[in-house]
C-alpha positions as CSV (number, residue, x, y, z in Angstrom):
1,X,0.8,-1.9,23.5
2,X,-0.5,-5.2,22.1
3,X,-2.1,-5.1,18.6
4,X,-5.6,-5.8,20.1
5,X,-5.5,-3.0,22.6
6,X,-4.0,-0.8,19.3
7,X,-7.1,-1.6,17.7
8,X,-9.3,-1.1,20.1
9,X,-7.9,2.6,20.3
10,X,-8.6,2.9,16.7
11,X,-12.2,1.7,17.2
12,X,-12.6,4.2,20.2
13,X,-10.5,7.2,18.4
14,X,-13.3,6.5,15.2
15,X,-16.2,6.4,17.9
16,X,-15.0,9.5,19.1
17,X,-14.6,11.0,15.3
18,X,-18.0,10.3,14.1
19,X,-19.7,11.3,17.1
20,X,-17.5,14.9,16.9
21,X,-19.2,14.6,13.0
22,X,-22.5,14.1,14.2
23,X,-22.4,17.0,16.6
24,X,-21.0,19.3,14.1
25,X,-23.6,18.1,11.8
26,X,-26.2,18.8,14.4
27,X,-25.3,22.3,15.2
28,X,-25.1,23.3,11.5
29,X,-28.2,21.6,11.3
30,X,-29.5,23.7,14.2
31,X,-28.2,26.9,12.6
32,X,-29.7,26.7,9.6
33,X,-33.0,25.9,10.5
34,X,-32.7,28.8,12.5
35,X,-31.7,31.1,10.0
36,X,-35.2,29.8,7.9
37,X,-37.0,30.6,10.6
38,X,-35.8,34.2,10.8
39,X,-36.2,34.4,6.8
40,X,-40.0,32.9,7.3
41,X,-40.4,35.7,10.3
42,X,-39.3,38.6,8.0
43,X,-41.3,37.1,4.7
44,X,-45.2,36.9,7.1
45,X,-43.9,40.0,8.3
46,X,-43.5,41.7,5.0
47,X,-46.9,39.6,4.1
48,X,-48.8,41.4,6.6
49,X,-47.3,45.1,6.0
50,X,-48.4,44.3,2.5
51,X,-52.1,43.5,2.9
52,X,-52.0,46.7,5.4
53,X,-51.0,48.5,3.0
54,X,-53.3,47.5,0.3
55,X,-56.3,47.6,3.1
56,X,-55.2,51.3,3.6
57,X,-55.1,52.2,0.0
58,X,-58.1,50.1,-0.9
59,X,-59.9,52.3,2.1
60,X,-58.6,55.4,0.3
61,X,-59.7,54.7,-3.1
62,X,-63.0,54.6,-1.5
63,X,-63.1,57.0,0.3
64,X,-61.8,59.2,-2.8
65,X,-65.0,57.3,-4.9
66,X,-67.7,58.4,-2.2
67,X,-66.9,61.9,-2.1
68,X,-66.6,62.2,-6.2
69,X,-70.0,60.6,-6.1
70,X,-70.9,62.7,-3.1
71,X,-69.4,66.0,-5.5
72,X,-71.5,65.2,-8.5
73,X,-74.8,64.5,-6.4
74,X,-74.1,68.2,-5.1
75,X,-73.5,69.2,-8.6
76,X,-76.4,67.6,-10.3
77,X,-79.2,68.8,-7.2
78,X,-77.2,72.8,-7.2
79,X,-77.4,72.8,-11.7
80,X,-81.0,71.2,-11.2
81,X,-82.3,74.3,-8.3
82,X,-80.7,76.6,-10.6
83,X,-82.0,75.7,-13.5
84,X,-85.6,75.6,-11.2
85,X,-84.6,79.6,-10.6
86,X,-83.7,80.8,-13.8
87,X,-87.6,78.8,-15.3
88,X,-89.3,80.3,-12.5
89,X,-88.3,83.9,-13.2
C-alpha cells in the first residue's frame, strides 16, 4: 500500500464517517420531531376537551339560571293570585 493510496483510504473511511454522523443525526432529528408532534396532538386534544367542557358547564349554568328565574316568576305570579284571593274574600 503506497502512502497516497493510504491516504486516500483515510479520506474515504472519514467520508464514510461523517456521512454515518449525518444519518444518525438525521434519524434523531426525525424522532424527535416526531415525538413533538405527538406532544402538540395530545396538547389541541386536551385544548378541545377543555373548551367542551367549559361549553357544557357554561350550558349548565344556564340552564340552572333560567329555571331559578323561571322558579321565582312562578313564585311571584302564585304569592301575587293568592294575595288577589285572600283581598277578594
Amino acid at each position: 500500500m503506497t502512502l497516497q493510496s493510504f491516504y486516500q483510504q483515510g479520506k474515504n473511511d472519514k467520508k464514510e464517517y461523517e456521512k454515518m454522523i449525518e444519518g444518525l443525526v438525521a434519524n434523531e432529528n426525525e424522532k424527535q420531531w416526531n415525538a413533538r408532534e405527538v406532544q402538540w396532538r395530545r396538547e389541541d386534544q386536551a385544548r378541545v376537551n377543555l373548551l367542551k367542557n367549559v361549553y357544557q358547564n357554561r350550558e349548565a349554568d344556564i340552564e340552572l339560571k333560567k329555571k331559578l328565574k323561571d322558579e321565582a316568576t312562578w313564585l311571584q305570579k302564585n304569592d301575587k293570585s293568592m294575595i288577589d284571593a285572600e283581598v277578594t274574600r
